[in-house]
N, C-alpha and C positions, 0 to 999 in steps of 0.2 A: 386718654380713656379708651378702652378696647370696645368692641363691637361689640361683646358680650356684655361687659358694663352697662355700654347704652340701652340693651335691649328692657333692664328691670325699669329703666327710667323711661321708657318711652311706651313701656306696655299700656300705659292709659289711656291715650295720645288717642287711640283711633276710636274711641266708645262716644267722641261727638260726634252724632251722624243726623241724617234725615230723620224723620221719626217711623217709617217705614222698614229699616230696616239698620244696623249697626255697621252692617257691611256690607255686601254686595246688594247691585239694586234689583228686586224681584223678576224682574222677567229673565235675567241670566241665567237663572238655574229654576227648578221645581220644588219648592219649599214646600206647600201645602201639602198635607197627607201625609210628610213625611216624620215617621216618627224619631224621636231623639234616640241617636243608639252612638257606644263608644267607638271609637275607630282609631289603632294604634298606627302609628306612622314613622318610620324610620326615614334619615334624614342621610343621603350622600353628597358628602361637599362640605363645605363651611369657611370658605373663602372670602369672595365679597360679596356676597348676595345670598348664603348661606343661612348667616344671623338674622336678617330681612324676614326669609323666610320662618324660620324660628322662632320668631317675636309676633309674629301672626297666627301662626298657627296655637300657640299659647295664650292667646287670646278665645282659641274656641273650648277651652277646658272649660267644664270636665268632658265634653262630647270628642275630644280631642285631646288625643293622649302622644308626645313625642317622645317614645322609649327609645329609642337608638340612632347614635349620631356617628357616621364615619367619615374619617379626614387623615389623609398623609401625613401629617403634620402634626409633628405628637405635641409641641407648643401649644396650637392649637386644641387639642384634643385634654390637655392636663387642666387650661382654661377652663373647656365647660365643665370637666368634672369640678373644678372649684366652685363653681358659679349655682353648677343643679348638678349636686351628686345623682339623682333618682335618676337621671339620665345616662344610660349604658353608652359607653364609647368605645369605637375600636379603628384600628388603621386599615381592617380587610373588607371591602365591600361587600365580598359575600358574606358575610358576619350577620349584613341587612339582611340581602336576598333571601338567604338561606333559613333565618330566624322565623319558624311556628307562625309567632306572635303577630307578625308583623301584617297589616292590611292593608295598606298602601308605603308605598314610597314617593318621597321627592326629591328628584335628579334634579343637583345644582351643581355640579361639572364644566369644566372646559366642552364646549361641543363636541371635538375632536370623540368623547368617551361616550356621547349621549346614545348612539346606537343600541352596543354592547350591553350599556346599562341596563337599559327599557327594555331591550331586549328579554335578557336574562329574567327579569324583575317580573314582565309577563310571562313567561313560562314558567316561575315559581307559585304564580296563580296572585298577584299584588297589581294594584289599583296604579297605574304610575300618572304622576306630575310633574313635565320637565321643565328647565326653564328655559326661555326662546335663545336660538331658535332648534327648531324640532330634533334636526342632523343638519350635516354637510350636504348630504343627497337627498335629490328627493324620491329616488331608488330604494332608499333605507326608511322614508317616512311614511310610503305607502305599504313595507313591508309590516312596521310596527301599529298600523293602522288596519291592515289587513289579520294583524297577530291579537291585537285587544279586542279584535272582533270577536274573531276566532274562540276567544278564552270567556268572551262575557265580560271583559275587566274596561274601567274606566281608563283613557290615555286622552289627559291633561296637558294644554300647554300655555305657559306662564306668559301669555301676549297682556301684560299687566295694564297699560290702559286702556284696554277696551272693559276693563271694570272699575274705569274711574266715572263719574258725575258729571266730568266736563266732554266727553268722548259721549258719553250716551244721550247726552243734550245736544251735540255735533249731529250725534243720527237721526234724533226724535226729529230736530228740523229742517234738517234737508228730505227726510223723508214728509215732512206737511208741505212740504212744495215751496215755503216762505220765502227760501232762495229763489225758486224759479226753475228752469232748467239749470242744471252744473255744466257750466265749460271745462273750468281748468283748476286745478287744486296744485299750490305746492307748498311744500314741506322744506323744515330748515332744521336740523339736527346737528350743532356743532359743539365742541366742547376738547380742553388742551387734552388727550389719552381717553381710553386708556390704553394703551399700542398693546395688540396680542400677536400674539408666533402664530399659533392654529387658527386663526380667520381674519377677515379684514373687514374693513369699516359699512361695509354693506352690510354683511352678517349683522356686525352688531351693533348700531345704530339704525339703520336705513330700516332692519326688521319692524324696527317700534310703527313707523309713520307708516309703511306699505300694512300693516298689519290694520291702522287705523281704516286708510284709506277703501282697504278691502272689506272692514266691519260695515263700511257708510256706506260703499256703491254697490257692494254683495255680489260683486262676477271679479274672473281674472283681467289683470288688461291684456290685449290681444298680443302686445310687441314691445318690448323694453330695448333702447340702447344706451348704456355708459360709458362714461370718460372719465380719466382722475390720472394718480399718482399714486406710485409704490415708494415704499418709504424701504429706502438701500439695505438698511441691517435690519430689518424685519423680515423680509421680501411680503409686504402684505399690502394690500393697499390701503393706505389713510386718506386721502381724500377724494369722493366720487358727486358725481354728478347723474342721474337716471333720468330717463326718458320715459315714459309710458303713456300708451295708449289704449284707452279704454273703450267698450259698446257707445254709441251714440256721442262720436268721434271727441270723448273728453280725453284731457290733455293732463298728465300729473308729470311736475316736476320736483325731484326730489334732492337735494344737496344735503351730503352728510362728511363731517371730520372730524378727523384723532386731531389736527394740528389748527387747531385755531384761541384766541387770548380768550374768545368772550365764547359763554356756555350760552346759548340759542335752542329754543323748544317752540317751534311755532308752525303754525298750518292757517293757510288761505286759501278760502275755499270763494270760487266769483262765480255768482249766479246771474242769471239773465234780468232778475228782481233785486236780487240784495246780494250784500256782501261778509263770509264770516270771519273773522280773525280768532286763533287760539293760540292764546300763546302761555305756553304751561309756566314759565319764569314767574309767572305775577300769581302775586299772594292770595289777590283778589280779582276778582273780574276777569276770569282767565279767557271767558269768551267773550266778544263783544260781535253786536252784526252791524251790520254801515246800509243804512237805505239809501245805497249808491247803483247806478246803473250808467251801461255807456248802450247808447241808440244807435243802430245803424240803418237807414236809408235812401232809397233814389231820388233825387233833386227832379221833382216832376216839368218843374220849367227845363232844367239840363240835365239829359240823360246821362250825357257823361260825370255829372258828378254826383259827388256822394251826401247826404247831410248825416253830421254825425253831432248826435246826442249827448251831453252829461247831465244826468241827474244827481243828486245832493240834499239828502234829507236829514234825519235826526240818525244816533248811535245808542243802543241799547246794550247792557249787560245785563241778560238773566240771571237769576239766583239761581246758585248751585250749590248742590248738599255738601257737608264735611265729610270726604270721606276716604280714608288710603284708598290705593287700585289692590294694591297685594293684599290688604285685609279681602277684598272683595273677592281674588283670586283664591285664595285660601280656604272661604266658607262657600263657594260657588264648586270646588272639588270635594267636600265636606259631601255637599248634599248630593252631587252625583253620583260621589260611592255608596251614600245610602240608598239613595232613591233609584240605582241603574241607569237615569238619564241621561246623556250627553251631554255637557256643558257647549256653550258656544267655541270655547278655544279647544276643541275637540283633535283626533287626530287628524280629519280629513282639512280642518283648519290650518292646523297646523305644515298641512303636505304643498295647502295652496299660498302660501309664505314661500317656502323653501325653494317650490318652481322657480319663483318672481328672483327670489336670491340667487339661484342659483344660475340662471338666464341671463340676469343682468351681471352675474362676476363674467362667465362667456365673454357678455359681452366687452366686458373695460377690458380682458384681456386678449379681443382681438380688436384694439383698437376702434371702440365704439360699433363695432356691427349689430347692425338692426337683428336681437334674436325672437321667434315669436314663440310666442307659450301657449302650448296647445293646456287644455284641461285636464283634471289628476283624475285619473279613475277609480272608480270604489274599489 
């Protein structure tokens, strides 16, 4: 069965949700006030992550209209005209760009093109949406963040689970303080490929979890070092290992790979109070928290030693809404183009990702040196 296949059978699929909202959850974007208007959107890409976006955004009709799809790939391209004639196709990107009609675009490309694209796309006066991560550079992110500005035009980018139910429950409670102070958060991101030529497994993996981690603690961390392996006929690296260090000397370690048997989605986050575990594999209960803690202090009888603490209480899993992350991403760029707001995965979001990637490839390529990441400027 093709990806365009799946997309008539799965267009349902996300309409159970909270009762709040169908898709993204309200504080993400500014819905109120804002009145329903159509917004046509041209579609570049249609790869693997293409149709994803396509079956989502077909879910906001009629306020959402996808007139125009371009793809290299005339295979491709003959599909969806089978599938939804009403939908124009062509193999030239500027076909999008270029096209009147057109009011936003969504850049689903190889990174390697995501510049050029967005580029262009704002200078045609078009709303863009990329998918992560932003560019290569973070040279190139502040120039197209500096460009949307420039033009008035919304620049979206596709950090899909920071609009999923289980990430926004990750934030809501570390920000109640429930954990405690945060020490150390780490991240586990593995899965067999998918091996690319134009970037390596930090880009595209390791983006997801640094993306999370920066939604919860809302600063850069100060100094990333990594270590890993390049895989010989790629020349890319598939397996890394990151360092960072964060304000109020928190500790994130991150492990991401192209080359491992068992797919892994998980983040532990140890508070001074409590303990979180998310781990996106499970159907259900994706977050659970551990009323665990470890004690450390002075042995007032013996200075020299230490007493040290385990505590051990009950394990809770809240309820969490139904609900995609890409549906949420989807209608969360919806209302920004109408409404002029910013969405949270914005460009200057997007710029502070790319730093952290691009810091930390440095560094696995100078043999794990400590590099530090100063802050991206407006």
């Amino acid at each position: 069965m093709t990806a365009i296949s799946n997309i008539k059978n799965q267009k349902s699929k996300n309409l159970t949700s909270s009762p709040q909202s169908p898709y993204a959850h309200p504080k993400l974007y500014a819905k109120e006030g804002v009145s329903s208007r159509l917004l046509n959107i041209g579609l570049i890409g249609f790869g693997y992550w293409g149709p994803n976006i396509l079956r989502n955004f077909l879910q906001l009709s009629p306020e959402v209209r996808v007139k125009i799809i371009s793809d290299i790939n005339p295979v491709v391209l003959k599909d969806i005209k089978t599938h939804y004639p009403s939908i124009q196709t062509t193999s030239d990107s500027t076909d999008v760009l270029h096209n009147p009609d057109i009011d936003a675009v969504a850049i689903v490309t190889p990174v390697s093109t995501h510049f050029s694209l967005a580029k262009n796309a704002l200078q045609k006066g078009k709303h863009v949406l990329i998918e992560k991560p932003m560019t290569i550079t973070s040279k190139d992110s502040v120039k197209l963040t500096a460009l949307a500005h420039k033009n008035k035009k919304i620049l979206m980018v596709d950090h899909t689970f920071l609009y999923t139910p289980a990430v926004e429950k990750m934030k809501e409670i570390v920000d109640s303080g429930d954990l405690g102070t945060i020490i150390t958060i780490d991240t586990t991101r593995t899965n067999l490929g998918l091996l690319q030529k134009d970037t390596n497994v930090i880009y595209d993996l390791a983006c997801h979890d640094l993306s999370i981690v920066d939604f919860i603690l809302g600063t850069l961390p100060i100094s990333v070092s990594a270590t890993g392996m390049r895989h010989e006929k790629i020349h890319q690296e598939s397996v890394a290992h990151l360092s960072l260090w964060y304000q109020n000397n928190v500790f994130v370690h991150s492990h991401v790979s192209w080359l491992s048997p068992i797919k892994i989605r998980m983040i532990v986050i140890i508070g001074t109070k409590k303990m979180l575990v998310y781990d996106d594999m499970q159907p259900s209960e994706k977050i659970k928290i551990y009323d665990k803690s470890v004690s450390v202090s002075e042995d007032k009888e013996n200075l020299n030693q230490l007493r040290i603490g385990y505590r051990t209480g009950d394990a809770v899993a809240p309820n969490l809404a139904i609900r995609e992350g890409l549906a949420g991403v989807t209608e969360a760029f919806y209302h920004a183009c109408i409404s002029g707001k910013k969405p949270i995965t914005d460009g200057e979001n997007g710029t502070r990702i790319v730093r952290i990637l691009e810091a930390a490839t440095t560094s696995i390529r100078s043999n794990g040196k400590t590099i530090r990441i100063e802050k991206a400027r407006p």
